[in-house]
C-alpha positions as CSV (number, residue, x, y, z in Angstrom):
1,X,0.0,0.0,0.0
2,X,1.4,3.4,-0.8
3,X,1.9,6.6,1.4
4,X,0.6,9.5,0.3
5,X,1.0,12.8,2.1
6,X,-1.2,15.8,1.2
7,X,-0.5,19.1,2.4
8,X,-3.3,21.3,1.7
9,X,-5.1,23.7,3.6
10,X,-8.9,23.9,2.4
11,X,-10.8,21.4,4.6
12,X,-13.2,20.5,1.8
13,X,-10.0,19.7,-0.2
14,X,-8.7,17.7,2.6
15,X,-11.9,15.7,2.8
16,X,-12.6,14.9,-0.7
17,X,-8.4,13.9,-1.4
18,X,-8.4,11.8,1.6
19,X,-11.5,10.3,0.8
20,X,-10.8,9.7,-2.3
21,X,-7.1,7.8,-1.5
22,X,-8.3,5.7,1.2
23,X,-11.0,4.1,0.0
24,X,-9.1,3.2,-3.1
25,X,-6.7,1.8,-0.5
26,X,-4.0,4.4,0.0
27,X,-2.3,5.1,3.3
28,X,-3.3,8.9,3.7
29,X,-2.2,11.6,6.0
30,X,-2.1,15.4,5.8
31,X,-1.0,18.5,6.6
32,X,-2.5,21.9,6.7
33,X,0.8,24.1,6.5
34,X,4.1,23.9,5.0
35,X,5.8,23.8,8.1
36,X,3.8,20.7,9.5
37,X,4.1,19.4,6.0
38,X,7.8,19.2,6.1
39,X,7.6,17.3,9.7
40,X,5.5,15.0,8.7
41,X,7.2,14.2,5.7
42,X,10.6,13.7,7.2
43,X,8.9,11.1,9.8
44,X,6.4,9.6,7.1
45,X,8.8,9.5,3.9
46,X,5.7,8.9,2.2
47,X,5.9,7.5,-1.6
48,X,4.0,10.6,-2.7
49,X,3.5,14.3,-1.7
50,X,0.6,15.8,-3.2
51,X,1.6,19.7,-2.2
52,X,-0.8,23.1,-2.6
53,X,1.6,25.5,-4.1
54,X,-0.8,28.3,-1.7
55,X,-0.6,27.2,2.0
56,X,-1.1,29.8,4.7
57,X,2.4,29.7,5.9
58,X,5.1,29.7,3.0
59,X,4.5,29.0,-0.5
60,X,4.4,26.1,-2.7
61,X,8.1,26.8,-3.7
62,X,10.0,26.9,-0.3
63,X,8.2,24.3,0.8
64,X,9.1,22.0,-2.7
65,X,12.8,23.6,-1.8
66,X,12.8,21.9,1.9
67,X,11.2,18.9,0.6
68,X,14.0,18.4,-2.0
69,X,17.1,19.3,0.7
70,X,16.0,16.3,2.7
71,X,17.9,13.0,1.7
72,X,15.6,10.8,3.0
73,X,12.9,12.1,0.5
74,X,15.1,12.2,-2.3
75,X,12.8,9.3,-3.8
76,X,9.4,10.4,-3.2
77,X,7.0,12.2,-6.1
78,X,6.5,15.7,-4.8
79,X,3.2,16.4,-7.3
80,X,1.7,20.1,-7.4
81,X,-2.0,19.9,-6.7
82,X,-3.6,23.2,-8.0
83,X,-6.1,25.6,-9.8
84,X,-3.8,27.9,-11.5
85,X,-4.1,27.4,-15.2
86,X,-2.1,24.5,-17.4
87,X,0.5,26.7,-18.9
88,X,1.0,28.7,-15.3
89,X,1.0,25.1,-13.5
90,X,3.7,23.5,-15.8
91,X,6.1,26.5,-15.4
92,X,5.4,26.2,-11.6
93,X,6.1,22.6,-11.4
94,X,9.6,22.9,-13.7
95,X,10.6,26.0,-11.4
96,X,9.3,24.4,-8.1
97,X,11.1,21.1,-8.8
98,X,8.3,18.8,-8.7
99,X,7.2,16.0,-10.6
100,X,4.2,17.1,-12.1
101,X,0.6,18.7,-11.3
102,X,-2.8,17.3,-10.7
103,X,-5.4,20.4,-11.5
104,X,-8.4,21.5,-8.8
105,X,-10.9,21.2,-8.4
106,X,-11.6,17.5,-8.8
107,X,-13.8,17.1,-11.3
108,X,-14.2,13.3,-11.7
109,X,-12.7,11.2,-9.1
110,X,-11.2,8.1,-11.0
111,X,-9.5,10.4,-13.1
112,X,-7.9,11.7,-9.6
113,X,-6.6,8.4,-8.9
114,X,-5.2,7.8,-12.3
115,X,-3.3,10.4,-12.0
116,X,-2.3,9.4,-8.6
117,X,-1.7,6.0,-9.7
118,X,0.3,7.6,-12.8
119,X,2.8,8.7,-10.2
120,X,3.3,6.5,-8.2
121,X,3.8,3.6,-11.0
122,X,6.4,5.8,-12.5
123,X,7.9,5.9,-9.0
């Protein structure tokens, strides 16, 4: 079963993501901040990050920075999960250093975990 970490702060997000990942038999947990995110990560080393480049704390970018510095996550996906538009996203995700983008909202769910799955098969 694979770990998945989410850090995103919009409850309904959190809910519909974890949802979503569990009952399709992912190990879930989450974060609401960047700075909890990073914690988490380091104690979790999770197989996949599923990040919000716009948490309350620091931005999508520092946080992908910390992320990266840490040896121990030097294998795990770190995949963008956001509603900025498909050109802004992929110049995000090739500045940021991650490994792609999934776009909100979540429109159809088994498309969600495709992508997920996409990921994590590529791993």
């Amino acid at each position: 079963m694979a770990k998945i970490l989410l850090i995103e702060d919009i409850p309904d997000n959190v809910e519909l993501v974890s949802r979503a990942l569990s009952q399709t038999g992912f190990e879930v947990s989450y974060a609401s901040d960047a700075e909890t995110g990073l914690a988490t990560a380091i104690k979790l080393i999770p197989d996949l990050i599923l990040l919000d480049l716009g948490l309350p704390d620091y931005d999508g970018q520092t946080l992908a920075g910390w992320l990266r510095q840490e040896e121990s996550l030097h294998k795990t996906k770190i995949v963008a999960l956001t509603a900025w538009p498909e050109e802004t996203a992929r110049q995000m995700v090739e500045s940021y250093q991650c490994d792609g983008y999934i776009s909100k909202p979540i429109v159809k769910i088994s498309d969600f975990i495709s992508q997920v799955n996409s990921y994590l098969i590529n791993k």
